[in-house]
Phi, psi and omega in degrees: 000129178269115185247030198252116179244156197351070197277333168212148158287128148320294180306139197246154182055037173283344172238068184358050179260356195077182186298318203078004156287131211281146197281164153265194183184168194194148180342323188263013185293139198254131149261160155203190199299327177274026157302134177250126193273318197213112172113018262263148219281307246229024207278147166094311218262128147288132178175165177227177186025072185229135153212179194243123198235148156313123156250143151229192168118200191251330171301338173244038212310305241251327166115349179216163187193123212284109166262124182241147194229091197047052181246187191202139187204132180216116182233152178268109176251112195276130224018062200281176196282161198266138170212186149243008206216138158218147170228143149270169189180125193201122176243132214226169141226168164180204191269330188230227120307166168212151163224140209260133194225128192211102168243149169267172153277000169211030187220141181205099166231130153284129191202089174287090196248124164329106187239138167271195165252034177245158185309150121234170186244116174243165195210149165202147209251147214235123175236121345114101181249010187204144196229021179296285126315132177202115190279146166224140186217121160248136185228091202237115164306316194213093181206139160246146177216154170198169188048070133338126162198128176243094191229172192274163181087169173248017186249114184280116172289156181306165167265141179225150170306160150299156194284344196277341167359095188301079177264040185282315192256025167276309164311313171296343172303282226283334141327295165297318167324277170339261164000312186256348131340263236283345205234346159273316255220298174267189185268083180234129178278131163238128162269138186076000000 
């Protein structure tokens, strides 16, 4: 009996940071100041009228977070590990309802939840008869929502990044961090 329950997030980019990957661009490319040059924030996700603002506090763990304005944000989780028992989890506010749309290929739960204007943490829990897939769709007139997580089982765990997560160049960040420390902070000669 596989007894591992949430153990990974499903979800990619749940902490809207993107791919880490540098965008391209070609002549007719248009910039200004809110242009994302590097990372594009919404990389995994299909949606519309979103945009991504810095959150902090303990209610956000992950540091960023989806204002959707008659908007919409949707990913496709393609062979998640076989289960019948899934929770979505997510913590949002706003003004007005969101509605939670979680499909299969034989499966469809709906859901509409009240949100206020204070943070809470909401879950809705998922039973699965087909494990090809799993659509998650969120919707809102006026809500931020951030730490998205779709995991297995029925027990919601804190949010965590996906284990699929590209994190190649947060390690090189976090290298050069190191690096420069060590060249402010320490006595270091460099030659050549």
């Amino acid at each position: 009996v596989d007894v591992q329950m949430g153990a990974n997030n499903l979800i990619l980019n749940s902490s809207f940071e993107g791919d880490y990957k540098s965008e391209t661009f070609s002549e007719e490319t248009n910039l200004d100041e809110v242009s994302d040059v590097y990372s594009d924030r919404l990389t995994h996700w299909s949606y519309e009228n979103v945009e991504i603002v810095s959150e902090s506090g303990s209610y956000c763990k992950s540091g960023n977070a989806a204002v959707l304005t008659n908007g919409w944000l949707e990913q496709q989780v393609n062979n998640p590990p076989k289960s019948t028992a899934y929770v979505l989890s997510f913590s949002a506010k706003g003004e007005e309802d969101i509605v939670v749309l979680v499909n299969t290929p034989k499966d469809e739960f709906l859901r509409t939840i009240s949100l206020n204007e204070s943070w809470y943490r909401y879950s809705v829990d998922i039973k699965a008869t087909s494990s090809e897939y799993i659509r998650v769709f969120l919707s809102a007139t006026n809500a931020v929502i951030c730490d998205i997580q779709l995991e297995r089982g029925f027990n919601v765990t804190d949010w965590k990044p996906s284990e699929d997560d590209t994190d190649d160049a947060l390690q090189s960040m976090q290298t050069y961090a190191y690096l420069l420390d060590a060249i402010r902070n320490g006595n270091t000669s460099i030659l050549g």
